[in-house]
C-alpha angles and dihedrals in degrees: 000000000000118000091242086061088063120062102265084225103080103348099130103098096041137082109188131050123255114276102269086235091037085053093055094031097053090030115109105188095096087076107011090061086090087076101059090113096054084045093057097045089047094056089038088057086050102049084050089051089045094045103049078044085057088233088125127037118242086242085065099039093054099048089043093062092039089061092043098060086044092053083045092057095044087052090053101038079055087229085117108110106219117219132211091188094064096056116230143351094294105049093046097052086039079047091048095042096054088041081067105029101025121207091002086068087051091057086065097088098054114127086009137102124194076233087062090030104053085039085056093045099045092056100048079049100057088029091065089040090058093059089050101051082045093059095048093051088048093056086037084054089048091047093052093046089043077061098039094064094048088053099031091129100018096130116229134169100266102210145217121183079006091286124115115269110151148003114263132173112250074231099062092044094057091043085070093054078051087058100049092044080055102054088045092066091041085060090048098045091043079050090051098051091043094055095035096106127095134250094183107123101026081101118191098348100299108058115248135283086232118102098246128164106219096188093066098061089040089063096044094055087044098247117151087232147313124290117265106233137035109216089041084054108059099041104038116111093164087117087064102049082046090055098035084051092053100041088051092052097051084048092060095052081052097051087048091044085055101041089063095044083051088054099044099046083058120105090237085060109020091181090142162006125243116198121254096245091065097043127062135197142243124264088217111024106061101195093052118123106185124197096222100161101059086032085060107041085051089051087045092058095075094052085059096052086046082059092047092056099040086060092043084057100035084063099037096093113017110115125211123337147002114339136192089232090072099085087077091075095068106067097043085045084053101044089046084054095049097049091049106048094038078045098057095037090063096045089050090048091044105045104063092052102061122122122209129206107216106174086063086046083052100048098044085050086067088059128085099023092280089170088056086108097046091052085060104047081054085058090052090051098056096049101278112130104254091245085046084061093041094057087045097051087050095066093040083054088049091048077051095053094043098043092038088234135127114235096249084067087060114108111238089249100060084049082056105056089060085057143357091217092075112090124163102291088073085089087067092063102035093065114091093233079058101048089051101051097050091065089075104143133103107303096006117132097244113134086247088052095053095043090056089044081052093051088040098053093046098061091041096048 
């Protein structure tokens, strides 16, 4: 069979051409393509390496960059004709290159395996996305702060088993979704530094007979250093699980931030208004008002776990080292790329703009006894065992619900009657200003206390 029927890559050892379905089926350019810039700037980084190791003359080095910037350009102009046949992203820019310079293209490859090569390009990759999705959390932290300080003292009904239990500040509850935004790009930034050292140059699985020096394309491509062992190199994809781990946790804290938007732009709630540009109508309803955004990042999350999961078990069994089953890794690495960083923009786009409606927060707080607790502080602080003033508020709450009145309606008489201990200051501490206030201590949710987080995290951001 004649040498142009075999892929020129690594047809030497084979006599017949790939199966027409194998070759598309086995084929990866249709996605990895993405990476071609990483792919340049990695072979860039080696030829450099090659060249100051005198492994490749400065004739080739020149014309090798040279046709790489002109394959770039070709890429980006979308003039670049994208072949199956050839297999992936590397072997269709190495293929385009040698098709311009001819055998000093092919010079390129020495001391260099695709296992090293596609383990090189998928962590400047994710490297790169990392600092994107950085950026956006970053400008979804400042949008929630920028709303924070408009509604540091709006009262609203803080919740546990989604029932009101105390007062809380609309502040203070928007300060936790701060926290959890934090700790997610602690967990990114904790993923980037992990993965931040370089394969290139392990080469298949054994490192090369060429006298290379790792640690100069390593540098070149800013990576802290290259990795420490060869076999360990090619086939890791720790970095993705990682990535994968901390995406789906951060996920997770969107899905719950927009399960509780969903709830409060609903008419039960009530709590806020989401702008129009983030909300659609029915096409048959004609007074709906949907929050499909939030409805949507919280459906999205799930496809993120299932990722999660499918890299965990693409890696479960494979032994030592590169495997073909580790293309897999690329497009759920992608996908899990594009829904959080489309995730996140909206959010950072949405949040500031929220409107909330405090009068209706102010309103549902009063509902459901949420100063219960604070009555019977006021018990402990006048002598009553803190169960003894449970046991007392209780009634009071039962006279409440069977009366259909919040404690603060109560006389001061009928109070009494629960316990001698009340006298007319109670009132102070069964109004919600007063509820909030009194939790003034480092990460309450009194107004004061907000108002100190937002001037923390803002130096901090």
């Amino acid at each position: 069979m004649s040498e142009q029927k075999v892929n020129q890559q690594w047809g030497g050892r084979f006599s017949e051409s790939t199966d027409a379905f194998v070759q598309a089926f086995t084929a990866s350019v249709q996605f990895d393509q993405r990476m071609y810039k990483e792919d340049i700037a990695g072979s860039k980084a080696h030829a450099e390496m090659l060249h100051r190791q005198n492994i490749l003359s400065k004739e080739d080095f020149d014309l090798i960059i040279k046709g790489l910037n002109e394959v770039q350009a070709a890429i980006e102009a979308g003039t670049f004709e994208w072949s199956v046949a050839l297999e992936d992203v590397h072997m269709n820019i190495e293929s385009a290159l040698t098709g311009k310079i001819g055998i000093s293209g092919k010079r390129l490859h020495t001391g260099r395996s695709r296992n090293d090569q596609v383990a090189t390009d998928i962590r400047l990759w994710l490297r790169n996305t990392l600092d994107l999705i950085d950026a956006e959390l970053k400008r979804l932290q400042l949008g929630i702060l920028d709303l924070a300080a408009r509604e540091y003292d709006t009262i609203m009904p803080g919740f546990t088993h989604l029932q009101v239990a105390q007062p809380i500040t609309f502040g203070h509850h928007l300060m936790a979704w701060f926290e959890m935004i934090k700790r997610d790009r602690s967990r990114f930034a904790d993923c980037r530094a992990r993965m931040n050292y370089s394969p290139l140059g392990a080469a298949a699985l054994a490192g090369t007979t060429y006298p290379i020096d790792r640690h100069i394309s390593a540098e070149l491509l800013g990576f802290d250093a290259p990795t420490e062992n060869s076999l360990d190199s090619v086939s890791d994809r720790d970095f993705a699980i990682e990535f994968a781990s901390s995406a789906s946790i951060m996920m997770m804290h969107l899905s719950r931030f927009s399960e509780e938007l969903v709830l409060w732009s609903t008419p039960a709630f009530d709590f806020i208004d989401l702008p129009d540009r983030f909300c659609t109508g029915s096409s048959i309803m004609p007074q709906k008002k949907n929050p499909d955004v939030p409805e949507l990042v919280r459906g999205k999350s799930g496809r993120v776990f299932g990722h999660l999961m499918g890299l965990l078990t693409l890696m479960k069994s494979q032994p030592l080292a590169y495997n073909k089953d580790n293309q897999e890794d690329k497009e759920p690495i992608f996908d899990i790329a594009d829904t959080v960083l489309g995730s996140v923009r909206a959010f950072a786009d949405m949040v500031p703009a929220i409107i909330a409606k405090k009068e209706n927060m102010y309103l549902r707080t009063k509902l459901g006894f949420s100063t219960a607790t604070d009555l019977a502080d006021y018990l402990v602080r006048k002598g009553m065992p803190f169960r003894d003033a449970h046991e007392v508020v209780g009634k009071a709450v039962k006279l409440g619900v069977d009366t259909a009145r919040d404690l603060s309606e109560m006389s001061l008489d009928e109070l009494r009657g629960f316990s001698d201990l009340i006298d007319a200051d109670v009132f102070e501490c069964l109004t919600l200003e007063g509820s909030v206030n009194a939790r003034n201590h480092f990460g309450g949710t009194a107004p004061n206390q907000v108002k100190a987080a937002i001037e923390r995290a803002k130096a901090v951001i």
